[in-house]
C-alpha positions as a Markdown table, in Angstrom:
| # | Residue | x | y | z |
|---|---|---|---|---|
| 1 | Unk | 190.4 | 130.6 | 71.0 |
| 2 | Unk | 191.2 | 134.1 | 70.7 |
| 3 | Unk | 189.4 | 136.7 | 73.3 |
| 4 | Unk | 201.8 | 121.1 | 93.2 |
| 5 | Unk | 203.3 | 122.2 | 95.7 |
| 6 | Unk | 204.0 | 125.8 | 97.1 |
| 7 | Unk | 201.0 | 128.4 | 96.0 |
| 8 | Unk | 201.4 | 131.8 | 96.0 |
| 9 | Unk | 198.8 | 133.8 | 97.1 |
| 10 | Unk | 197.7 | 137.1 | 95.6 |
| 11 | Unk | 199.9 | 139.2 | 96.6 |
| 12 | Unk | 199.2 | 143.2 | 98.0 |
| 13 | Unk | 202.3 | 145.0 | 98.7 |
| 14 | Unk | 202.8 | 148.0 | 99.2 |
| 15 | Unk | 205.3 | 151.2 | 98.0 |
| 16 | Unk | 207.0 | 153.7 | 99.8 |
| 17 | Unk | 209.4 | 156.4 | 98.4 |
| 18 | Unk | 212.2 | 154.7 | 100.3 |
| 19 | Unk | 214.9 | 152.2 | 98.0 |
| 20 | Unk | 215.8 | 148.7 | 99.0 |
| 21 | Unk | 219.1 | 148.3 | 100.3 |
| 22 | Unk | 219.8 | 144.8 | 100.0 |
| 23 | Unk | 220.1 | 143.7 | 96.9 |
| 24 | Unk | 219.3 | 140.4 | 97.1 |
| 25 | Unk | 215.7 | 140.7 | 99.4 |
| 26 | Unk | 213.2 | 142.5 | 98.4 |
| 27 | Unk | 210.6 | 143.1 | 101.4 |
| 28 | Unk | 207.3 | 144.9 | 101.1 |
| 29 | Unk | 207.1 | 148.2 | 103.1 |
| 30 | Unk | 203.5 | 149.2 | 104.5 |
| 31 | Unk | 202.4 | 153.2 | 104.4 |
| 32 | Unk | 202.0 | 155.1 | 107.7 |
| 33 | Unk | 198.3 | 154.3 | 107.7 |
| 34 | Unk | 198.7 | 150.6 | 106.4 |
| 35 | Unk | 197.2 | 151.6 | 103.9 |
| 36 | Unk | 199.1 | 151.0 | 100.4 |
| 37 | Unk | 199.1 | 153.3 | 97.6 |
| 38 | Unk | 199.9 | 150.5 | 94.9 |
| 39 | Unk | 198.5 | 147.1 | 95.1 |
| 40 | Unk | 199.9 | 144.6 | 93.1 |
| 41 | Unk | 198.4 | 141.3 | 92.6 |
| 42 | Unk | 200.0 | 138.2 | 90.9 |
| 43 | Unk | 197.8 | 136.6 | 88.7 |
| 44 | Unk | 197.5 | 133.2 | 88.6 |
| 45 | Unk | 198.1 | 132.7 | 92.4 |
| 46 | Unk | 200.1 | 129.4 | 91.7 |
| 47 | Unk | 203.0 | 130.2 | 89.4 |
| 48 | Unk | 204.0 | 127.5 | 87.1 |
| 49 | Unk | 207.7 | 126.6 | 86.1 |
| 50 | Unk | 207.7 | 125.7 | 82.6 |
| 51 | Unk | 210.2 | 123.2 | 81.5 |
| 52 | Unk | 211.5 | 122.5 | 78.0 |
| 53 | Unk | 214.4 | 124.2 | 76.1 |
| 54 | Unk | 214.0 | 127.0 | 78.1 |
| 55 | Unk | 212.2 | 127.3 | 81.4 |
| 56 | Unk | 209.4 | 129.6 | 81.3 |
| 57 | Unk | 207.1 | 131.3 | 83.9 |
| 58 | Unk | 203.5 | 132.7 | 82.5 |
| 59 | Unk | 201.7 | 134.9 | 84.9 |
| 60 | Unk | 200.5 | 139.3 | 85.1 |
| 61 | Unk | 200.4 | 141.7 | 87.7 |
| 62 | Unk | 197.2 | 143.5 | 88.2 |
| 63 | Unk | 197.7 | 146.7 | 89.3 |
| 64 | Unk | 195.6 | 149.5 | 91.1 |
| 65 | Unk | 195.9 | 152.6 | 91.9 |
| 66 | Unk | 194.6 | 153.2 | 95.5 |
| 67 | Unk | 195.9 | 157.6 | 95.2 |
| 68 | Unk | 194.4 | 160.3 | 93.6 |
| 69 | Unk | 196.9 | 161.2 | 91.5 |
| 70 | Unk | 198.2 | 159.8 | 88.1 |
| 71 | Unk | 201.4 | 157.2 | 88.7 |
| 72 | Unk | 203.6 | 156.2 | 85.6 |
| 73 | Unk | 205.4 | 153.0 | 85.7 |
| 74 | Unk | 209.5 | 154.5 | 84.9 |
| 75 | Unk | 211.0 | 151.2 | 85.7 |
| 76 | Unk | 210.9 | 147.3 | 86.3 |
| 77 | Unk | 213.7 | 145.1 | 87.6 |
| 78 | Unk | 214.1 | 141.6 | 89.0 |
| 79 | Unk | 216.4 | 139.8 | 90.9 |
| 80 | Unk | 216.3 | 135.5 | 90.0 |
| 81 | Unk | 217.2 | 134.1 | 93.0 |
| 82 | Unk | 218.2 | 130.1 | 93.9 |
| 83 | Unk | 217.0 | 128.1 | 96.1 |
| 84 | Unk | 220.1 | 129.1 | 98.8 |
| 85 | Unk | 218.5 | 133.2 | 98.3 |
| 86 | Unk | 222.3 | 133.4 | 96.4 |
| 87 | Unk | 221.8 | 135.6 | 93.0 |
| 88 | Unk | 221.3 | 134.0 | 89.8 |
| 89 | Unk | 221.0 | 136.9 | 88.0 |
| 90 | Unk | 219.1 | 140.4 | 86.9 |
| 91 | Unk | 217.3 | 141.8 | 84.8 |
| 92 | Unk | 215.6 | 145.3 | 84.1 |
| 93 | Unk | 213.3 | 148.0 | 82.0 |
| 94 | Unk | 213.7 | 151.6 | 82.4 |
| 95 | Unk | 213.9 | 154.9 | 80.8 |
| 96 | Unk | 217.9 | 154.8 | 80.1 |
| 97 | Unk | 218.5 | 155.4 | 76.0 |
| 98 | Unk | 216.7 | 157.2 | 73.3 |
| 99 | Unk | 214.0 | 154.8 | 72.5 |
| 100 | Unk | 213.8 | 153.1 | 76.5 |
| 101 | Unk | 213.0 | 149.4 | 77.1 |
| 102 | Unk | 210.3 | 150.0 | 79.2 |
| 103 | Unk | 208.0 | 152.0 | 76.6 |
| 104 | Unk | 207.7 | 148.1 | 75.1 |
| 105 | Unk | 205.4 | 148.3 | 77.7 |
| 106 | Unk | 201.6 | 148.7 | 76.3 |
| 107 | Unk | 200.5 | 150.3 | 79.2 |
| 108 | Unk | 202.5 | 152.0 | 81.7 |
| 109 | Unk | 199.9 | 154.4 | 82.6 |
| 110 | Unk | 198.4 | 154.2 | 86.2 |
| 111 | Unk | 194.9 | 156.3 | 86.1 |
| 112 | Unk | 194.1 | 157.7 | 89.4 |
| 113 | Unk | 192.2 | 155.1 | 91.5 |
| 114 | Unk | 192.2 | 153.5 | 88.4 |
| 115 | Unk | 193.9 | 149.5 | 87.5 |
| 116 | Unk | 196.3 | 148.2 | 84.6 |
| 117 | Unk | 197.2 | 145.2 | 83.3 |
| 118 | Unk | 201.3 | 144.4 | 83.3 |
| 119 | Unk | 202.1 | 141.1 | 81.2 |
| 120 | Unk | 205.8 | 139.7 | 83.3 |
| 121 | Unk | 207.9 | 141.0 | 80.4 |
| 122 | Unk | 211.0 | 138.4 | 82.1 |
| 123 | Unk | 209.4 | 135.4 | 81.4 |
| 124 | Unk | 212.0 | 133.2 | 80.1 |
| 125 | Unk | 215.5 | 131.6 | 81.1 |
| 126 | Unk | 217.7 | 129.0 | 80.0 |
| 127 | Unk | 217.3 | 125.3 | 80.9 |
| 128 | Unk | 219.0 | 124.1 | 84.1 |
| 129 | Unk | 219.1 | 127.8 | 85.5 |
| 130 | Unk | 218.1 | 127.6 | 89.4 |
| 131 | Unk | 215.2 | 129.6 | 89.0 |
| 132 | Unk | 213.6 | 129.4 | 92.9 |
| 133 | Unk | 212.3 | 132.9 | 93.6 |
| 134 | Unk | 211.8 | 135.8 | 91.1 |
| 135 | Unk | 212.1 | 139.5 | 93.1 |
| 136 | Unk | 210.9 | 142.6 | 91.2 |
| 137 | Unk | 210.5 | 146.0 | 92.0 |
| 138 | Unk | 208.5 | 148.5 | 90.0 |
| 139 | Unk | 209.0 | 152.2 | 90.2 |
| 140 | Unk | 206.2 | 154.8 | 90.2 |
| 141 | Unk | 206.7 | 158.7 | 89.0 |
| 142 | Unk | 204.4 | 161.8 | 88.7 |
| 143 | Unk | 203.4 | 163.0 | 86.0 |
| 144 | Unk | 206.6 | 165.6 | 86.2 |
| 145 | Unk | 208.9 | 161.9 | 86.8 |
| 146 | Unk | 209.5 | 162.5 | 90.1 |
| 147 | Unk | 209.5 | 158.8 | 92.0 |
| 148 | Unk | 206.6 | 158.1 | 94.2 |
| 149 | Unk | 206.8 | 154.4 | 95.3 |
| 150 | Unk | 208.6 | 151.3 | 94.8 |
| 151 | Unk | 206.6 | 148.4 | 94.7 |
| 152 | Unk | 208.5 | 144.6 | 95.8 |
| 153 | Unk | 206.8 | 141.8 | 94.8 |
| 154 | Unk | 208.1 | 138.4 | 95.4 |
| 155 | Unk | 207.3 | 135.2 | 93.2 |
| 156 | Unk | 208.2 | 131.8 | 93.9 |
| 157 | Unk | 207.3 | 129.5 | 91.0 |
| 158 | Unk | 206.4 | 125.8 | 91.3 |
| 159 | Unk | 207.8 | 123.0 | 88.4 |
| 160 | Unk | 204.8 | 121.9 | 87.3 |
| 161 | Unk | 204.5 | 118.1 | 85.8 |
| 162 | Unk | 201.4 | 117.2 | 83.6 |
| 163 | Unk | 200.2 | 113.8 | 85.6 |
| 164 | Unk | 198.1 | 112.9 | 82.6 |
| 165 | Unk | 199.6 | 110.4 | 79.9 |
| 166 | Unk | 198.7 | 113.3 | 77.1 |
| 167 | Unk | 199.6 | 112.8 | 73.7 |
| 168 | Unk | 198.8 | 115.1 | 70.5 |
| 169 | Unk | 195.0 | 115.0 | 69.3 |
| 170 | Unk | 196.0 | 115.0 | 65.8 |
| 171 | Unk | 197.7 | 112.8 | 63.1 |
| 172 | Unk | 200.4 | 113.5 | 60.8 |
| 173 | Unk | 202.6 | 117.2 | 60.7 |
| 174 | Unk | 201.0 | 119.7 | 63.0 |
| 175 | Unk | 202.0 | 123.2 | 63.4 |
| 176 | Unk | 201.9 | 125.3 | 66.8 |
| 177 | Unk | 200.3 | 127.9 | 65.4 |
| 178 | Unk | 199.7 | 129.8 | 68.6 |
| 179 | Unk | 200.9 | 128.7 | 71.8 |
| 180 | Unk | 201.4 | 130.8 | 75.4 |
| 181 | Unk | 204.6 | 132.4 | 75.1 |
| 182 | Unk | 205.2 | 136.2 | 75.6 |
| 183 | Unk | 203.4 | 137.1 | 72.5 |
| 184 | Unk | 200.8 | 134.6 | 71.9 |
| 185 | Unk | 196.7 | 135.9 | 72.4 |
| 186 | Unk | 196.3 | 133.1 | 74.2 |
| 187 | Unk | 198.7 | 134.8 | 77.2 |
| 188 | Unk | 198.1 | 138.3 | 76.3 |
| 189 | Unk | 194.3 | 138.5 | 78.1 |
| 190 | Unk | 193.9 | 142.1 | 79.3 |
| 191 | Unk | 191.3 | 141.7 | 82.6 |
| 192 | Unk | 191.3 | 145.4 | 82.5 |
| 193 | Unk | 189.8 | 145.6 | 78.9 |
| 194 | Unk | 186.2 | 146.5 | 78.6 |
| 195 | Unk | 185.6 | 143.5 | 76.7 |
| 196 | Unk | 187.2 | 141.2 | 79.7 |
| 197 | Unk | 185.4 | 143.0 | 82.3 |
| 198 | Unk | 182.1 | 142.2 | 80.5 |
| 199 | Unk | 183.0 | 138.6 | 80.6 |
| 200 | Unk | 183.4 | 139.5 | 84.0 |
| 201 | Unk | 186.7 | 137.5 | 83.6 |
| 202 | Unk | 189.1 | 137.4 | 87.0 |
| 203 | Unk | 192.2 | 135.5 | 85.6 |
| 204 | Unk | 193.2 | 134.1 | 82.2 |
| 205 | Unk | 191.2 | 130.7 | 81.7 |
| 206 | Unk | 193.5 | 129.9 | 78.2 |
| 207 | Unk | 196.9 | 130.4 | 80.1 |
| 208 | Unk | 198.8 | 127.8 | 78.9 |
| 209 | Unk | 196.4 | 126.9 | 75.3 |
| 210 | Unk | 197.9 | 125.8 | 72.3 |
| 211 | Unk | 195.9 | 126.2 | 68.7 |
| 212 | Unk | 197.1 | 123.4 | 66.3 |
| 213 | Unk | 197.0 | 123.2 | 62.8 |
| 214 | Unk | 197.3 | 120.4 | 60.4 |
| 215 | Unk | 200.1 | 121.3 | 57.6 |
| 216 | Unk | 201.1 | 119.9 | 54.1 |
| 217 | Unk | 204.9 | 118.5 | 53.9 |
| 218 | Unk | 206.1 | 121.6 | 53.7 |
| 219 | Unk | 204.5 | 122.9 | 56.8 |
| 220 | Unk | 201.7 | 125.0 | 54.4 |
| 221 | Unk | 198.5 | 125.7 | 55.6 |
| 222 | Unk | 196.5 | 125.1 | 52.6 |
| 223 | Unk | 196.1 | 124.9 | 48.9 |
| 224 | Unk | 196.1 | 127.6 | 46.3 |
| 225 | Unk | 194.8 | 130.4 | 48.3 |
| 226 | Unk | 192.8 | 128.8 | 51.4 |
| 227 | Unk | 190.0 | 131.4 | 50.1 |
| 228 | Unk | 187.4 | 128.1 | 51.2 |
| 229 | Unk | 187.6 | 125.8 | 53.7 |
| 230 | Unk | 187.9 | 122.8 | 52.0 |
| 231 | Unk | 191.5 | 124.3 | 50.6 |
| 232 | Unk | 192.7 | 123.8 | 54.1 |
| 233 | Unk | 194.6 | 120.5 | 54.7 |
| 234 | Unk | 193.0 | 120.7 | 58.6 |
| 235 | Unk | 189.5 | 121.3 | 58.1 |
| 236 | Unk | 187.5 | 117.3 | 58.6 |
| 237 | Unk | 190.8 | 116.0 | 59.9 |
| 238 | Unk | 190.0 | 113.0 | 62.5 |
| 239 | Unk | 190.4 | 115.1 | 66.4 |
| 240 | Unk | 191.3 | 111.8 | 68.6 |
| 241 | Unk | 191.4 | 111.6 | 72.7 |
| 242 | Unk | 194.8 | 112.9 | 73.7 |
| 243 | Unk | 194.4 | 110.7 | 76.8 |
| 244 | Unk | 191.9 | 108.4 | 78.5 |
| 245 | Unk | 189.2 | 110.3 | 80.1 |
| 246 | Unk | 185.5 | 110.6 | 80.4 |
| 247 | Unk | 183.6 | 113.3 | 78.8 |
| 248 | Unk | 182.5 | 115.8 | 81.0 |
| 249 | Unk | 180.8 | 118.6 | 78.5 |
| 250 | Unk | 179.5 | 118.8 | 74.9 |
| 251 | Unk | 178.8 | 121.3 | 72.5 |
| 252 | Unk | 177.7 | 119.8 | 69.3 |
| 253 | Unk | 175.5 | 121.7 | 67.2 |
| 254 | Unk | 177.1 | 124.8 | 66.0 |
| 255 | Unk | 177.2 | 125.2 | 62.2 |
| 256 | Unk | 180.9 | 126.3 | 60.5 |
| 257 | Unk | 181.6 | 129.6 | 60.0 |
| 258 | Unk | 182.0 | 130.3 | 56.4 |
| 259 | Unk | 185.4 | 131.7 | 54.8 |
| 260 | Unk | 184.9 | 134.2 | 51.8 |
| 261 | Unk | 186.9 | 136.4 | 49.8 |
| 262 | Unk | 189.1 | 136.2 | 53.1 |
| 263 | Unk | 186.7 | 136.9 | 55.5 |
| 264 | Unk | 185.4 | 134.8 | 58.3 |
| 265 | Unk | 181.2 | 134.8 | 58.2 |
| 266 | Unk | 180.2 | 133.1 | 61.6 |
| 267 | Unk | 178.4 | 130.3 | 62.1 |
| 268 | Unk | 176.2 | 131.6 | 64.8 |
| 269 | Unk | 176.5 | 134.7 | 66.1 |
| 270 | Unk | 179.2 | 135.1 | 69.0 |
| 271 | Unk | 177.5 | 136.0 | 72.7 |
| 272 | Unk | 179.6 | 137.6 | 75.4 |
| 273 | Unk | 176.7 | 136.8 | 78.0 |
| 274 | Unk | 177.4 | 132.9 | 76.7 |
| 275 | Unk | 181.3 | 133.1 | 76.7 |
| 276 | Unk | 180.9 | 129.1 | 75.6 |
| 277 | Unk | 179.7 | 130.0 | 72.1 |
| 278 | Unk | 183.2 | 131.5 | 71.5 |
| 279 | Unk | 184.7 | 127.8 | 71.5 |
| 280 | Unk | 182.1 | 126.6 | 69.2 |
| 281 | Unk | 181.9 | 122.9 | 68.9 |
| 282 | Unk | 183.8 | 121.6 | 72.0 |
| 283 | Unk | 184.5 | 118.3 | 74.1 |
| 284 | Unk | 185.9 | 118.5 | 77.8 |
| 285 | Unk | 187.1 | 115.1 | 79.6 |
| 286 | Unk | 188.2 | 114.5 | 82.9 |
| 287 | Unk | 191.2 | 112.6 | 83.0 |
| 288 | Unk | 190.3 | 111.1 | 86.7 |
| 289 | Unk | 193.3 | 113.4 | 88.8 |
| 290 | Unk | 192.5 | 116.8 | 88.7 |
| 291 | Unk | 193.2 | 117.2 | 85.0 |
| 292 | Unk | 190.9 | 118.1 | 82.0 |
| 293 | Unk | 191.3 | 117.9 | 78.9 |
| 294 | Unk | 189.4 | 120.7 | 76.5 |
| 295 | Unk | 189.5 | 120.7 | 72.5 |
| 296 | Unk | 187.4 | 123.7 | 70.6 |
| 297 | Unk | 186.5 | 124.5 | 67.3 |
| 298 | Unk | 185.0 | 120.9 | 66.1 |
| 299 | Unk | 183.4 | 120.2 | 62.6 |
| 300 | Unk | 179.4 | 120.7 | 63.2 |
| 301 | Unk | 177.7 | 117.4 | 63.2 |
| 302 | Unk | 181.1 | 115.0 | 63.5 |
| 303 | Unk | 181.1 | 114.5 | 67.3 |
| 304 | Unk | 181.5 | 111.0 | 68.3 |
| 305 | Unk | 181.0 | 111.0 | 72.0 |
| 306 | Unk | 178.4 | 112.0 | 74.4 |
| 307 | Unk | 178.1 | 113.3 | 78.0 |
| 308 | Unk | 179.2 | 110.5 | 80.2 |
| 309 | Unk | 181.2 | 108.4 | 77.7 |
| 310 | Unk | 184.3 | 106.9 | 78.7 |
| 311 | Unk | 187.0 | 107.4 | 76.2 |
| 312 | Unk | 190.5 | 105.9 | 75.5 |
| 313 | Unk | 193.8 | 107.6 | 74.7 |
| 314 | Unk | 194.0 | 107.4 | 70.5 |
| 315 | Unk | 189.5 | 107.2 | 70.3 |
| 316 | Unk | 188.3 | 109.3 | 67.4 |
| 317 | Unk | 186.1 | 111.6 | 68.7 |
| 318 | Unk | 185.1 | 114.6 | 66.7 |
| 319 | Unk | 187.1 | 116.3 | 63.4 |
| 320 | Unk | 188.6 | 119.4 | 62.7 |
| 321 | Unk | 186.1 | 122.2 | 61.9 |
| 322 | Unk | 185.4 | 125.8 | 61.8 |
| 323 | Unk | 183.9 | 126.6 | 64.6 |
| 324 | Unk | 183.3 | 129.4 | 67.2 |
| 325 | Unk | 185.7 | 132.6 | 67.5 |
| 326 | Unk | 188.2 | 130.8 | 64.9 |
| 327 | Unk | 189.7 | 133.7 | 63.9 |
| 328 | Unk | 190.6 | 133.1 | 60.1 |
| 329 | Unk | 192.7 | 130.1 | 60.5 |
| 330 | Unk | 191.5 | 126.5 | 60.9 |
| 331 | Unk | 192.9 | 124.9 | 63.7 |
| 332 | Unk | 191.6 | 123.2 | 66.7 |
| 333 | Unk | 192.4 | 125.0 | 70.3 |
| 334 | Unk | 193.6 | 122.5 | 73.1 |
| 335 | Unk | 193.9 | 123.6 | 76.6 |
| 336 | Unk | 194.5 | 121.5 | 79.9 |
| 337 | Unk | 192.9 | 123.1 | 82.9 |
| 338 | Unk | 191.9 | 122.2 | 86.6 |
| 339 | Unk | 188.2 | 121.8 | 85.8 |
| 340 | Unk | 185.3 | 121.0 | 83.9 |
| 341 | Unk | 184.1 | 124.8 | 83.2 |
| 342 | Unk | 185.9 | 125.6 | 79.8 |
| 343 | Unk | 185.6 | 129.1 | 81.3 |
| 344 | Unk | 185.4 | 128.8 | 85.3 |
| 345 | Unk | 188.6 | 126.4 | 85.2 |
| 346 | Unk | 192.2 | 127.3 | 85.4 |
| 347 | Unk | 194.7 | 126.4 | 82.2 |
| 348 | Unk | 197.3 | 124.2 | 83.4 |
| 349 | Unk | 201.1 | 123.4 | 82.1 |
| 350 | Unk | 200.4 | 120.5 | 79.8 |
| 351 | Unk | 203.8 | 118.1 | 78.4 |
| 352 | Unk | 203.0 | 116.0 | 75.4 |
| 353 | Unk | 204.4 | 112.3 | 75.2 |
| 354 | Unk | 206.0 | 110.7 | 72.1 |
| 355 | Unk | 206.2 | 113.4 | 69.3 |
| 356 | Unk | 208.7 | 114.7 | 66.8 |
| 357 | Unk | 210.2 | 118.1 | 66.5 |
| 358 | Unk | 210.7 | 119.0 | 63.2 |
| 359 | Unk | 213.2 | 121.7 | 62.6 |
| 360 | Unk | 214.3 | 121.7 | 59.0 |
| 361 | Unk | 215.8 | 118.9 | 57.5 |
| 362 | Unk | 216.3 | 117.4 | 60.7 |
| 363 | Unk | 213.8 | 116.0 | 63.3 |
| 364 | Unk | 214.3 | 115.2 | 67.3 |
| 365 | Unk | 212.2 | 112.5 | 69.6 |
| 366 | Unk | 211.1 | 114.4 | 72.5 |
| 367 | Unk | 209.5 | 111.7 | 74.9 |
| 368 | Unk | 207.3 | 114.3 | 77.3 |
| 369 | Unk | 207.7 | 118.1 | 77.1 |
| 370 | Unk | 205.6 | 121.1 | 76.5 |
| 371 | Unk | 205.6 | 122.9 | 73.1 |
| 372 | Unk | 206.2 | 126.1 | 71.4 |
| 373 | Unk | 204.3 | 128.7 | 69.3 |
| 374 | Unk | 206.0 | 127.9 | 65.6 |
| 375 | Unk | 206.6 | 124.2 | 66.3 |
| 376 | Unk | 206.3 | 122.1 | 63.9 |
| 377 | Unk | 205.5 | 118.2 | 65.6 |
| 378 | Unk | 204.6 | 114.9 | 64.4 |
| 379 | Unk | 203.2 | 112.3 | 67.1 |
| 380 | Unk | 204.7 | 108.9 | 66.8 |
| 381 | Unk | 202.8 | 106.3 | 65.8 |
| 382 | Unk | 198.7 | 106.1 | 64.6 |
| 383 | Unk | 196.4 | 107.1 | 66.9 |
| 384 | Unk | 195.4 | 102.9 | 66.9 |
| 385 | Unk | 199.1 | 101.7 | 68.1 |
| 386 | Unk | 199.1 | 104.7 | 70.6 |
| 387 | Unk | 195.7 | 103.5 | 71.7 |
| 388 | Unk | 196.9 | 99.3 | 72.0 |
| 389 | Unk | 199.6 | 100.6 | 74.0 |
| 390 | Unk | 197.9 | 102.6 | 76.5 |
| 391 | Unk | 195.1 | 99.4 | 76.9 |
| 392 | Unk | 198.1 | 97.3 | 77.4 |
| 393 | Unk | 199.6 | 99.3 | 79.9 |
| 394 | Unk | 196.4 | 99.4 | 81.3 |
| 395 | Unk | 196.4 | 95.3 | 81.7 |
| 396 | Unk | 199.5 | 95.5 | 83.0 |
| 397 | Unk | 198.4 | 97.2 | 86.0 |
């Protein structure tokens, strides 16, 4: 769709005019009245270490403006820290140079009394780093640049392991069209916008989504032009379990949109008061341990299961359609999350078993790990062996 451990709570800190002088702790000041002039808050509370070939964390700071007076963002930096509070190493945005790092910022703005969005613009580092604690600062000006405040936040992010067996939902060469990283819709969710604030939206329920996409040998979409839907190697592709489950939530009966001249022409007309109709046709299953699994945009009238069905790992259970806020590629839109509410829950990490990597000529097993936006993955074996396996392993136990 388009639109473990140690938790971190929402964190308000507060700025003072003051600088930090050590340089490896950052600690929140407090304002002469306790009350602070820049809240930040850390959004989700529970930050999730990604872990494939790179490490990744995937969160926002919300920001509000508690003065009267317009603030402007001039700088961000960030101290990674191990687990022994020794420096790992730092990182920055600021005004230095002609065309400055931080304007790569969309909105650096701080409207009097007013709130912003800031997507984590350091979000990813090299595999094996000793990533325990992330400490950023952010500097506030006037209008006439003079600083302000100097907000600390500190963020302490939690490996995160997918306990369910998941494996990909789809046969044959998939690409990653979209997944969450730094540039992805799926992680760029602005709770400021008006459009999110309708939604009445308080934290980014596709977080860690990926949308896949079935491809020809070559990793095309479609044939000839893709001007109709039947041009698309995806569209009425079998959508199997990606892990045993029991269905928890159903959307069956919304018709395709309709793709001409290179337009989309919807289905059924797209409700922000029903935030639901935006994933069209849609299966959730509850994978018994505080996982769910969630896969969107299904064919209208090829849903296999009902409400209450128990499924197994590798059971056909809808095809690719066309459904919902699609966007004008066809593609089914997976998401793990920590409940059954396709909206209400939160998106989780989730590590695929058993696939291929395709990059080029060559190809690499990857047994469990997450994937990337621009992947292009194979699962191994038919959704039938995969599904004799996980009933033997089932026997076993």
């Amino acid at each position: 769709m388009r639109v473990a451990a140690i938790t971190l709570a929402s964190l308000f800190v507060l700025s003072t005019a003051q600088p930090t002088n050590s340089p490896t702790s950052l600690q929140a000041a407090t304002h002469d009245q306790d009350t602070p002039e820049v809240r930040i808050q850390v959004l989700p509370k529970t930050v999730y270490l990604e872990q494939g070939e790179n490490q990744y964390v995937n969160f926002d700071f919300l920001v509000e403006n508690q003065t009267d007076k317009s603030l402007r963002l001039e700088a961000i930096r960030l101290l990674v820290l191990d687990a022994n509070n020794k420096l790992v190493t730092r990182r920055f945005l600021d005004h230095n140079a002609l065309s400055p790092s931080i304007h790569t910022l969309p909105q650096r703005q701080l409207p009097p009394k007013g709130s912003i969005s800031i997507f984590n613009p350091f979000h990813t580092f090299p595999a094996g780093w000793p990533v325990a604690k992330l400490d950023y600062e952010l500097v506030w000006a006037s209008e006439t640049g003079e600083v302000q405040f100097r907000s600390q936040v500190g963020v302490r992010p939690v490996a995160y392991q997918t306990r369910t067996n998941l494996e990909l939902p789809l046969e044959g060469r998939l690409l990653v069209y979209d997944g969450h990283d730094f540039y992805s819709h799926h992680r760029r969710i602005d709770l400021t916008h008006p459009i999110a604030r309708q939604l009445k939206m308080k934290f980014n329920p596709m977080l860690y989504a990926y949308d896949f996409c079935v491809t020809g040998p070559d990793g095309q979409l479609y044939k000839n032009k893709g001007e109709n839907l039947e041009e698309w190697f995806g569209f009425g592709a079998p959508v199997y379990a990606p892990a045993d489950g029991q269905v928890v939530d159903v959307v069956a009966n919304i018709p395709d949109n309709i793709l001409k001249d290179g337009r989309i022409h919807f289905g059924r007309e797209l409700l922000l008061e029903n935030p639901k109709s935006l994933a069209g046709n849609f299966v959730v299953m509850d994978h018994g341990n505080g996982e769910f699994s969630t896969i969107s945009h299904l064919k209208h009238g090829s849903l296999k299961v009902k409400k209450g069905e128990t499924v197994r790992k590798g059971q056909l259970i809808a095809e690719l359609g066309f459904s919902g806020d699609t966007g004008v590629h066809v593609h089914i839109h997976y998401q793990l999350q920590n409940g059954p509410d396709v909206f209400a829950a939160e998106s989780l990490p989730a590590y695929f078993s058993n696939y291929r990597r395709i990059r080029g000529s060559r190809t690499f097993t990857v047994r469990r790990g997450p994937l990337d936006t621009g992947d292009l993955v194979e699962a191994m074996g038919s959704p039938e062996k995969r599904r004799k396996a996980a009933d033997g392993r089932a026997q076993v136990r």
